[in-house]
C-alpha positions in Angstrom: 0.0 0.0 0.0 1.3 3.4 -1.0 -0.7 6.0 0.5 -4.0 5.3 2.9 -6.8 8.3 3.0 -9.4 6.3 2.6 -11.1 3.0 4.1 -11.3 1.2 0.5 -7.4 1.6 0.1 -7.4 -1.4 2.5 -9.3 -3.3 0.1 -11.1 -6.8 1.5 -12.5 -4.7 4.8 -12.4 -8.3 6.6 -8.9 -9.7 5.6 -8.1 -6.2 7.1 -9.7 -6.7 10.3 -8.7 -10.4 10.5 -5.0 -8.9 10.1 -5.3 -6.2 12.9 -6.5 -8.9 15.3 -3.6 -11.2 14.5 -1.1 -7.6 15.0 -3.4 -7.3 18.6 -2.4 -10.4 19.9 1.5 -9.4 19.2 2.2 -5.9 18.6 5.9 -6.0 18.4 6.2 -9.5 15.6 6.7 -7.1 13.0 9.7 -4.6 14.5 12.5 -5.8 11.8 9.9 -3.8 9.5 10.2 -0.5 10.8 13.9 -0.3 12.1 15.8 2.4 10.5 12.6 3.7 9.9 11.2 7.2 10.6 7.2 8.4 10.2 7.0 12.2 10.4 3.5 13.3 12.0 2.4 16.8 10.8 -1.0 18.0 12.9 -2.8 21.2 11.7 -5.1 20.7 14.4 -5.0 19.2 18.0 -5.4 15.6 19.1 -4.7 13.3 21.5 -6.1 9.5 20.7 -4.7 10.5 17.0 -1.3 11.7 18.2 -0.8 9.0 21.0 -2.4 5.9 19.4 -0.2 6.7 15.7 3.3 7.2 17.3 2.5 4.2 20.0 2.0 2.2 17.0 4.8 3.4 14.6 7.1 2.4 17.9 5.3 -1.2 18.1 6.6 -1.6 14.5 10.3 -0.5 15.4 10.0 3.1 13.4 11.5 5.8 14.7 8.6 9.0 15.4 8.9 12.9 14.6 5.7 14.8 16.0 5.8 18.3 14.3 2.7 20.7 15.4 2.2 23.1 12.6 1.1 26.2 14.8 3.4 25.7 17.7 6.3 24.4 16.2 6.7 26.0 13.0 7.0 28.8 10.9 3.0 29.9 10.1 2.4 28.5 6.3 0.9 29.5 3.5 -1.0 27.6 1.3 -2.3 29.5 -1.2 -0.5 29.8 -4.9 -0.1 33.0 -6.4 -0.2 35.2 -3.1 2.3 38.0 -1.9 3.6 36.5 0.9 3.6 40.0 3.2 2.2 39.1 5.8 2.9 36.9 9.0 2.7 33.8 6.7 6.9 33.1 6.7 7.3 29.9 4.3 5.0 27.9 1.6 3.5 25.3 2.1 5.2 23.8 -1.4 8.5 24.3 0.4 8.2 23.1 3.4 6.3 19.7 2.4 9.4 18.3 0.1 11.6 19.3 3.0 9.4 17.5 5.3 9.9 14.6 3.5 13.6 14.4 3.2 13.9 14.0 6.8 11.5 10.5 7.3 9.9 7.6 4.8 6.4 8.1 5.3 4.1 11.3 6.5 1.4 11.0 8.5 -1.2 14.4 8.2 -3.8 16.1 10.3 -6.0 18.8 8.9 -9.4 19.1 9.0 -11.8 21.2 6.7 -11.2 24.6 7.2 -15.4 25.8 6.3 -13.9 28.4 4.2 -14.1 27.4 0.2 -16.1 23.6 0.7 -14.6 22.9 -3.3 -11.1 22.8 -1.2 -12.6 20.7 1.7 -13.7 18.7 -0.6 -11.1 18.2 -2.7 -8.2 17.4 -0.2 -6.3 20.5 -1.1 -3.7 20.0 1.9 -3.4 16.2 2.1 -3.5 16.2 -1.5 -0.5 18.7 -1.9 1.3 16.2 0.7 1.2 13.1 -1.3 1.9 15.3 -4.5 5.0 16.8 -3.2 6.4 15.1 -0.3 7.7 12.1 -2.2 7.2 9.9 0.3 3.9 7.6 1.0 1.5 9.8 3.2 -1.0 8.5 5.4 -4.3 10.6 6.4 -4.6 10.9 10.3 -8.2 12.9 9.5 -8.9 15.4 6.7 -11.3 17.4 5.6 -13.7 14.7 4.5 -12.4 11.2 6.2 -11.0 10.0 9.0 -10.2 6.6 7.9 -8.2 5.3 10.9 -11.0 6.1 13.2 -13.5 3.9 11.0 -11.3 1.1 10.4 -11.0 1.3 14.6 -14.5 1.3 14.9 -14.8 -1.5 12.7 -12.5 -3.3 14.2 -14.4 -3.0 17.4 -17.6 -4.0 16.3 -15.9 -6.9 15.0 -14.7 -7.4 18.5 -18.0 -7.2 20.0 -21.1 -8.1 17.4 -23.2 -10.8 18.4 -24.9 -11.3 15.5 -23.3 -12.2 12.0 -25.2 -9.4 10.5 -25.7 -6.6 13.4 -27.8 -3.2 13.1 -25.5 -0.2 13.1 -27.2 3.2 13.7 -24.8 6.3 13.2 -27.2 8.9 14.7 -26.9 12.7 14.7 -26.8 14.3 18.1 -26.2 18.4 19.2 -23.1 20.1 19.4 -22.2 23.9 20.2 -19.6 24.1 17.6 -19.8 23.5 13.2 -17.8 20.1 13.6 -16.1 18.5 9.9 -18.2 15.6 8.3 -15.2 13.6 8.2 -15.9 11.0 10.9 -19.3 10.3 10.1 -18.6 10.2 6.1 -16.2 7.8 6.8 -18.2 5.6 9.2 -20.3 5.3 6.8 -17.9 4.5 3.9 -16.3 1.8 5.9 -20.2 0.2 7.4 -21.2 0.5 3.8 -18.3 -1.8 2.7 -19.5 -4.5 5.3 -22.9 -6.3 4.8 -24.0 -5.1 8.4 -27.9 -3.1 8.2 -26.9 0.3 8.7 -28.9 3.4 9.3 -28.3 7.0 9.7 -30.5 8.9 11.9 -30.6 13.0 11.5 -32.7 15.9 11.6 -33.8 17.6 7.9 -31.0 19.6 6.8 -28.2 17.0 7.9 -27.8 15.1 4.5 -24.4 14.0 4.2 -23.0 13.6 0.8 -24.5 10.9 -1.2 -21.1 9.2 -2.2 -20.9 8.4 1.4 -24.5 7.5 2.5 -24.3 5.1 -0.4 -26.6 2.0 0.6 -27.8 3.4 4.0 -31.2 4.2 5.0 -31.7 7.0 6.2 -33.8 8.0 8.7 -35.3 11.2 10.3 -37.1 9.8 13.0 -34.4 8.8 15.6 -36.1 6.8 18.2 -37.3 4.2 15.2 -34.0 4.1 13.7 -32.6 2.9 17.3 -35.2 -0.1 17.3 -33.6 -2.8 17.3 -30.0 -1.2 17.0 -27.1 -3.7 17.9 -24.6 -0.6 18.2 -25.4 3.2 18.2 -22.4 5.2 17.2 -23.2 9.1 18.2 -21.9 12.1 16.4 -22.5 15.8 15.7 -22.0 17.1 12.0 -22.4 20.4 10.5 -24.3 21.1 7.3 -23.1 19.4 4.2 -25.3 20.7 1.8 -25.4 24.4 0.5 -26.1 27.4 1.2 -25.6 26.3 4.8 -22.3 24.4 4.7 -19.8 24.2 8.0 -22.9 25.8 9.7 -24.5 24.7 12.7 -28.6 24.4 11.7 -29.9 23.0 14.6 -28.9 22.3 18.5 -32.1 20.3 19.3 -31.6 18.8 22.7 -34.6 15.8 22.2 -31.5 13.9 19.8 -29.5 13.6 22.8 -29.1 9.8 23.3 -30.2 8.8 26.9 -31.2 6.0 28.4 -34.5 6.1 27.0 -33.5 6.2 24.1 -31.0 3.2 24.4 -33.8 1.2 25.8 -35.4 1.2 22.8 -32.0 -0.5 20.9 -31.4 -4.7 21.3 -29.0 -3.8 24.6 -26.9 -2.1 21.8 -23.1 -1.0 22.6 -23.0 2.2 22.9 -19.7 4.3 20.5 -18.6 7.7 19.9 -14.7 8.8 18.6 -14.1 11.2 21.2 -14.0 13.6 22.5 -17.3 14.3 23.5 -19.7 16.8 24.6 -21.4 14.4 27.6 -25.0 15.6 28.5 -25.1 17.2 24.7 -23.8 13.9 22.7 -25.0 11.5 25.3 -26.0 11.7 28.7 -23.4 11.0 31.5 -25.2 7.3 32.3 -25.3 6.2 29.2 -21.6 6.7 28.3 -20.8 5.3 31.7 -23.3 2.2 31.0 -21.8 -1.4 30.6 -22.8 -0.8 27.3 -20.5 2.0 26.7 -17.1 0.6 24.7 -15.8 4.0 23.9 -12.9 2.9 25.3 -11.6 -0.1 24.2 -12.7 1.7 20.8 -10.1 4.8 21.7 -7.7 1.4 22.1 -8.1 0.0 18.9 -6.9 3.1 17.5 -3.2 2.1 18.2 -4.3 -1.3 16.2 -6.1 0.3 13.1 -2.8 2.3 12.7 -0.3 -0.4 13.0 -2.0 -1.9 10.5 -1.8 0.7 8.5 1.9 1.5 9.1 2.8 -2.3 8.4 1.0 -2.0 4.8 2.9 1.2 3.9 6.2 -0.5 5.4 6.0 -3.3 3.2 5.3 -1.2 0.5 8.3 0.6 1.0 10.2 -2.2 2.0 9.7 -4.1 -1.1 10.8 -1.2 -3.5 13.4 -1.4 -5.6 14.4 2.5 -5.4 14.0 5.1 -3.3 11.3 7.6 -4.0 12.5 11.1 -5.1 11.7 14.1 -2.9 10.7 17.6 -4.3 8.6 19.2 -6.7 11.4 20.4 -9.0 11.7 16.9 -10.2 
């Protein structure tokens, strides 16, 4: 595997998962892969299961980790072509990625949609620039529009916990303060959609997410009878997808809260949610706290979904013949 920004650049979802669970049961087998090794991890934004679970598992695997934080540990960056760089923007972005990538093997990024032009979100116009300049594979640790180590994670999970060969997954909208990126639910759904589980979105009118990543899913405005039945509810705020109200927050209805009346209406279901969350506006304090609740061993399997991840790309690398060149003037 080259690069990884998307759940289908694992191809067979299940040989996946059946691979991560193998790497669970001995995360250091595959050190010999990783030594000499170093995986540079650029964050635009914060994090902490990101930031923690990625290095723990580029260290399982032997590699040597540089964490770079763009606003606190670098000059501020420009990314826009074209501009007269007089302002308090010191170096372009199309400089400093081929640098980057002289110093490591592979690139891990962080940078979510910025709300401000959604043809850019949309397009990848950071992460994109990474794996067009860097020269080196790049891995996406959430964009604008995926966060494909947190679904494979999740998937992973329910995996780990389904007791049914076909369960009912409910990705349900619930109230935030803030505009929050699509990304985590768009890829949920990519990566539920790739399984043969029933899946269901539950969200108010004005929530649609876009239809490449619904795909196959029923959606459902009526959250209470798209719980029925639910073997897992996986909670999460998004903002507006759809114009004229993109990145905008259209509705902080409190009644899509999930509670425990609400879960009683589910088949016991597990309860999910990425983190972090926004308790008592996401989900109420006793639900999260409920047996039910596996937010965390989900937060755990991070470490797993990106070992698995970082072995690919190492064996990609591992098996080529010569080394990638670095820059864009070649």
């Amino acid at each position: 595997m080259r690069h990884f920004t998307s759940i289908n650049d694992l191809g067979d979802v299940q040989a996946a998962v059946k691979e991560a669970l193998e790497i669970k049961k001995n995360r250091y087998a595959f050190q010999e892969l990783g030594k000499n090794r170093t995986a540079l991890l650029i964050f635009f934004n914060n994090s902490l299961r990101t930031r923690l679970s990625t290095q723990k598992a580029a260290m399982n695997l032997g590699m040597n980790v540089i964490v770079l934080d763009v606003n606190q540990g670098a000059w501020k960056l420009e990314t826009e072509r074209g501009v007269i760089m007089d302002g308090d923007k010191s170096e372009h972005l199309l400089e400093a990625i081929p640098v980057m990538g002289c110093y490591c093997d592979m690139i891990g990024v962080r940078s979510f949609a910025r709300f401000e032009n959604k043809e850019d979100d949309y397009n990848e116009k950071i992460l994109n620039q990474f794996i067009k300049y860097s020269g080196r594979p790049v891995f996406s640790m959430e964009a604008a529009t995926r966060h494909p180590l947190q679904s494979f994670a999740d998937l992973i999970t329910i995996e780990e916990y389904k007791k049914t060969a076909r369960p009912k997954v409910v990705m349900t909208w619930a109230p935030h303060p803030k505009a929050l990126p699509q990304a985590v639910p768009n890829s949920f759904a990519e990566t539920m959609n790739a399984t043969d589980y029933e899946f269901v979105i539950a969200q108010p009118h004005g929530y649609e997410l876009d239809e490449k990543f619904v795909g196959r899913a029923k959606v459902e405005y009526d959250q209470r009878k798209a719980l029925e039945g639910a073997d897992f509810v996986y909670a999460k705020n998004w903002s507006a997808y759809k114009d004229p109200n993109y990145g905008k927050v259209i509705c902080k209805d409190m009644d899509w809260t999930v509670d425990t009346e609400k879960m009683a209406l589910t088949n016991n279901a597990y309860f999910m949610h990425c983190l972090p969350v926004r308790r008592n506006m996401i989900v109420s304090d006793d639900v999260i706290e409920s047996p039910q609740s596996i937010v965390i061993p989900e937060a755990a399997n991070r470490e797993i979904s990106a070992q698995c991840v970082l072995k690919r790309i190492l064996e990609g690398l591992n098996g080529d013949a010569q080394p990638v060149s670095t820059g864009y003037w070649h």
